[in-house]
Phi, psi and omega in degrees: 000136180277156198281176209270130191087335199256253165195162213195170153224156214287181204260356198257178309163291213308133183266006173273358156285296192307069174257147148306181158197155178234128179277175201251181173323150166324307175333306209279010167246000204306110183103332191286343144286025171245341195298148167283311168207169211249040206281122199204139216227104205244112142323130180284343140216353161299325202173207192184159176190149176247138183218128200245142188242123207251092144234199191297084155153213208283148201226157149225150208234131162262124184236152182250174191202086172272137175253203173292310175261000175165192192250161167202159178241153159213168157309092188280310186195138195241109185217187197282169171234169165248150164327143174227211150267153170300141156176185196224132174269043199298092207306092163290126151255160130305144134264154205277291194236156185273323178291359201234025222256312186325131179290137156237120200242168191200125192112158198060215176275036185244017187305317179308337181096009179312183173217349187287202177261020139292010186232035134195178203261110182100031184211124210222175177267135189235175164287139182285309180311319189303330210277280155009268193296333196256348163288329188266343183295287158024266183280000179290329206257286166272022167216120198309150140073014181274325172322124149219183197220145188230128210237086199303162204009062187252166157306292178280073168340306186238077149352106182260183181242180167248157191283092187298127185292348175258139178232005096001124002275168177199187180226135121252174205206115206235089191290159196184199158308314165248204182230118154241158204234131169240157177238148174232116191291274103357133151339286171286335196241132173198164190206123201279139182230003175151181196176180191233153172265354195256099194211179177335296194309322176318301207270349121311321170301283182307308170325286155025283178287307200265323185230356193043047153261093205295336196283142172277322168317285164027271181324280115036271211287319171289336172253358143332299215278340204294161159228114166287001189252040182238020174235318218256159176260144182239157177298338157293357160312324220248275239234019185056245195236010185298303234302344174288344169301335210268338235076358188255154170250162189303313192307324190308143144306152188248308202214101157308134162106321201311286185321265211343258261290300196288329136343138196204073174199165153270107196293158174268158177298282197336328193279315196288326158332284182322317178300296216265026166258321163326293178308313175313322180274311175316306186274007149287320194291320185285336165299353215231358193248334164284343178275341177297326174243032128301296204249052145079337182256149192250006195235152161227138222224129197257102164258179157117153188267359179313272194320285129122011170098000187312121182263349174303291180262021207277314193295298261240314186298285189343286177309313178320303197286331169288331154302282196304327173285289117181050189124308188268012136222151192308038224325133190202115181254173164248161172298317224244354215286352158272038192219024193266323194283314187294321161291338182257005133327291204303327190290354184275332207277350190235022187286324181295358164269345175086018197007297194311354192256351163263166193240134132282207173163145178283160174240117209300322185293324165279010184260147151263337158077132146025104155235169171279154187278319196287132183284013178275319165263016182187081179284022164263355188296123185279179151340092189274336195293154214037008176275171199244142155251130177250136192222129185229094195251171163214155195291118179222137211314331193219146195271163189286126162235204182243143088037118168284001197236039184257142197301307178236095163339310193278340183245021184274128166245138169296306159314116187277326187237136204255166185240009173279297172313319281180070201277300207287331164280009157268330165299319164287002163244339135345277200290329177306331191256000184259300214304317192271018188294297175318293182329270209283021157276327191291283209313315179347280206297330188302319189301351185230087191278303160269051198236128151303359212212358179269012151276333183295323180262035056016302159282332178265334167290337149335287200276000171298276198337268201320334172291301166318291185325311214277341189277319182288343172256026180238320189227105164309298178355298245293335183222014207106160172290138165299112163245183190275351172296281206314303208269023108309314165318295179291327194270337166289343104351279182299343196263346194276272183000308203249356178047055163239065195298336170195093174308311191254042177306293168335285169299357179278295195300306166291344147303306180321300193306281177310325200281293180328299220288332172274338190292332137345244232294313163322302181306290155354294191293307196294317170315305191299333240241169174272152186298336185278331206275300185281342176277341149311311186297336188292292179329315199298327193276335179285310176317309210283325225275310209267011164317299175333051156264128148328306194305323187287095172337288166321339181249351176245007180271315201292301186306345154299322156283322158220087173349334193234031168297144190194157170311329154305304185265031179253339178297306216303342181264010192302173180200111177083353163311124169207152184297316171320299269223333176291246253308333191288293175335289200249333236216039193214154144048182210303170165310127157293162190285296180213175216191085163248124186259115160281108212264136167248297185298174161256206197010251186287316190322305219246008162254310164288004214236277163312286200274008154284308200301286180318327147289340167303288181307341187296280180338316192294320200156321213268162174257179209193108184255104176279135214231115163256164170306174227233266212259133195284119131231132242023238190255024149331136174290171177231153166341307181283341186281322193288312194297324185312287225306302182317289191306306152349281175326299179318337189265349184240348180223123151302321171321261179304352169284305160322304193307319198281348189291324159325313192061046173265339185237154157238132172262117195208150186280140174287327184103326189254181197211056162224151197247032175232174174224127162250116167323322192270009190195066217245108162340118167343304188287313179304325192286307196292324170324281187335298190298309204283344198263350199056063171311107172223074168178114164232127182255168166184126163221142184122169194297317190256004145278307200240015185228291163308313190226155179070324187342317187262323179343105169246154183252178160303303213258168197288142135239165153296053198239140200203135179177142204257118177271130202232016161228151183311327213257312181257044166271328242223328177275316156269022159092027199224199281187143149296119179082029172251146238253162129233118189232103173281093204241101177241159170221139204304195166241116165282000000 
């Protein structure tokens, strides 16, 4: 295989191989000796696209190769792989001509240059449709924010939808070289109900023919710049000033195309692109719209790599399907639509593993994400024709469900503030995250002291990050709506990359350390108090615990500066605590059944902080399902840290030794690596726990649980939401103070 960036020659026999070849960037292959298989969706002409599922076996890396006349593919190299983590890569390409599109593979048992799944060992044929459909379920099912309804000239172009647990029944519409319309029952049950010979290859072909440009981006790019209506007859064209008789407006087309014939001029390409990406898309939209209410359906969700995220014709689809319908039906694109054949390859191909037992999630650091085609609207966009688009997810053991006790599933969003709306608070937390870069590449390098190499993947991780940021204040889109989740996301993600997998391990453990050593006196103190007495304090001391953020600027610049900063002097920085407001909440009339809390910090949060409170309810009566993160982020506890953490305790208080020898208190993983929470995407085993336990009390804490994401949550049951504001701007925004409390106590409306 040739090395990356450099050059190489093939492995085969054939001298018709024996090319040089120059490889894209690392990234873009990023991993790729660990896949296991090789799922790949080959277009007869819009594209192509791949997807390699990156665990413990055989792997084949497919290399393109462009000449002056077209494109080929071949076998660069098939060898073992080492373990990795699961996870899935996903490729986009172009292909140049549709006819020369065909893989041509070489190496294994393929030296002749064959293409059938004989000519390697373990390359199979999947149904293209089966593919189709079980790739767009996928991502309808596993990936937020993939869905948008796209809304010419608002400030937010792009509308995401949130992810409905029923997604059934729906039509895709799937542009390609042709158009095919599926109606999907099911999972399992869907039926192609018609189609068009008029799709992408139309509009490539006739383009072609019409401007002699061969790139289909071109194309694309030349009906940006176009005014169709100096090629197309519109109906004030027609009908003079009658057409308000009709209802119709003068602006409609009457006739793509029209003026030319009787025109004695020459058109421009750019208008004629525009002419004809117009017919195309009007008449897909109005074919996809009469079969959605022939059968009855309101949502139709447009795949296929013709669109490619296009706002001409994504606008151009819309309108159609809002005229013809009048309304009652939905225009719905995907972020992914050219990787739906290839993910439901890989998934067929991944059946003896069982999918269903699994969860995905994007992984923000391998996505290229949603870009605009136009340098007009994104002067940072590179080129697309002959470029890799990349879609990158990972694989997580176990699935993801919803919190059984979230009131209406389908309208809960995690997020409070989207920041695609919300311009002034996306600059400012942009820049809050550029500003906090230096911090957490220095924290990067500390944690790994005996590593040589960690400042360098440190530095890479840097300018990963700062690219991304810089991509977002060009395109909010990009990934979805921006909240302050995605961009917590992407850098844990990225520091994942670069294999800093948990910067603040170190500091955890010595916090960890020192908080045990106090909880003796602490317990000792809460105990000497009166009851009314003590439950101001419990709360006061769960507030003050969760000051300890690292994530937080404002809190690590004082823990830095002053070393013997402690939990007395984190009460002291309380803002707004007032007594009245406990003791009335939680800690009134019988015990709750059970009581589950999503824990944020480590050291004093979840030791001086949490579990006195959590023993207090254990005294009461009640059971205490404790809930951590899956995966380490910043210094949020993780699961495994909590069970250490438990047993230490345990050993020193009876109270909590009884509960777990009991099972009244349980430790169990969120499922999530975030210093955020999504409700709609909580590890399985935590959802049946709720249900067996009759959970009627969620506590839920810290800024980026109960501020950032849930603030609006509503549950079935009594909650919690409680946390200490630990930034200025948005202290100032919700009208208080730094270090000002927010404690939040709802009870549901019978």
């Amino acid at each position: 295989m040739a090395e990356r960036g450099g050059r190489g020659t093939s492995s085969g026999g054939d001298s018709s191989l024996d090319k040089s070849i120059t490889l894209p960037p690392d990234e873009i292959f990023r991993n790729l000796e660990n896949a296991k298989c090789f799922a790949i969706d080959i277009g007869n002409r819009t594209g192509a696209s791949g997807a390699a599922a990156v665990e413990d076996g055989w792997w084949l890396c497919l290399l393109r190769e462009t000449a002056g006349t077209g494109s080929e593919w071949r076998a660069g190299h098939v060898g073992k792989c080492s373990p990795a983590e699961p996870s899935a890569h996903c490729l986009k390409l172009e292909t140049d001509y549709g006819s020369r599109s065909a893989p041509r593979l070489a190496g294994g048992a393929g030296h002749d240059g064959s293409c059938g799944p004989e000519a390697l060992p373990g390359v199979d044929k999947e149904d293209v449709m089966t593919c189709l459909i079980k790739g767009c379920n996928f991502v309808l099912k596993n990936i937020p924010h993939e869905v948008f309804a796209y809304q010419k000239d608002s400030d937010t172009e792009f509308r995401f939808q949130t992810n409905h647990p029923n997604i059934f029944p729906y039509l895709l519409v799937n542009i390609g070289s042709g158009v095919s319309i599926v109606k999907v029952e099911t999972g399992d049950k869907f039926e192609w109900i018609g189609g068009s010979s008029i799709g992408g290859g139309t509009f490539w072909g006739l383009g072609a023919l019409l401007t002699k440009t061969k790139k289909f981006d071109e194309l694309l790019q030349l009906a940006s710049k176009g005014q169709h209506t100096n090629v197309d007859m519109l109906v004030k064209d027609v009908y003079g000033g009658a057409y308000q008789t009709l209802g119709l407006s003068g602006n409609l087309i009457a006739s793509s195309f029209g003026k030319s014939a009787t025109a004695d001029k020459e058109f421009s390409k750019d208008d004629m692109a525009k002419s004809l990406l117009h017919m195309i898309s009007n008449d897909i939209g109005q074919l996809a719209c009469l079969y959605a209410k022939l059968h009855n359906l309101h949502k139709i969700y447009f795949g296929g790599f013709f669109i490619r995220g296009h706002p001409v014709t994504m606008r151009t689809i819309t309108y159609s399907i809002n005229f013809f319908s009048k309304g009652e039906v939905q225009a719905l694109f995907l972020r992914h639509e050219g990787y739906l054949g290839a993910i439901g390859a890989f998934l067929k191909g991944a059946e003896q593993d069982n999918p269903n037992e699994y969860s995905w999630g994007e992984n923000y650091a391998g996505s290229s994400g949603l870009m605009s085609p136009s340098p007009d609207l994104c002067p940072m966009q590179r080129a697309r024709s002959g470029t890799f688009d990349m879609f990158e997810m990972d694989r997580l053991e176990r699935p993801l469900v919803n919190l059984p006790l979230l009131k209406d599933p389908s309208t809960y969003i995690p997020d409070t503030v989207d920041l695609t709306d919300d311009a002034m608070a996306r600059k400012y937390w942009l820049t809050c995250f550029e500003e906090a870069l230096d911090g957490v590449v220095k924290r990067a390098m500390a944690s790994q002291p005996d590593s040589i190499d960690a400042a360098e993947r440190a530095e890479k991780f840097r300018q990963k990050y700062w690219n991304k940021l810089q991509t977002l204040r060009q395109q909010p889109f990009a990934y979805g709506t921006l909240t302050v989740r995605s961009l917590l996301d992407t850098r844990e993600h990225c520091l994942n990359e670069f294999s800093f997998p948990d910067p603040y391990s170190k500091v955890k453990q010595k916090e960890n350390g020192i908080a045990l050593k106090c909880f003796p006196s602490v317990i000792e103190s809460l105990d000497s108090l009166g009851w009314e007495e003590r439950q101001f304090a419990l709360v006061k001391g769960l507030l003050a615990g969760n000051v300890f953020d690292w994530g937080a600027k404002a809190v690590s610049e004082v823990l830095e500066s002053e070393p013997q900063f402690g939990f007395e002097e984190a009460k002291e920085k309380l803002q707004g605590i007032e007594n009245h407001s406990v003791a009335s909440c939680l800690c009134e009339g019988p015990p709750h059944k059970c009581a589950l809390i999503f824990a944020d910090n480590s050291g004093i949060d979840i030791i001086l902080g949490v579990f006195p409170f959590v023993r207090e309810l254990l005294s009461r009566g009640s059971e205490v399902i404790l809930a951590c993160n899956s995966g380490p982020a910043l210094n949020d506890v993780t699961y495994s840290e909590s069970l250490i953490v438990t047993e230490r305790i345990a050993a020193m208080d009876p109270i909590i030794q009884s509960a777990l020898m009991e099972e009244r208190l349980l430790l169990v993983q969120t499922g999530s690596s975030s210093p955020c929470l999504d409700l709609s995407r909580l590890d399985k085993g935590l959802a049946l726990l709720v249900r067996e336990r009759k959970t009627d009390l969620v506590i839920i804490e810290g800024m980026g649980r109960a501020i950032h994401t849930n603030y609006y949550a509503a549950l079935q049951c009594e909650s919690l939401k409680l946390a200490v504001i630990k930034n200025s701007w948005l202290a100032d925004r919700l009208g208080g103070k730094i270090f000002s409390v927010i404690f939040k106590y709802e009870v549901p409306l019978k």
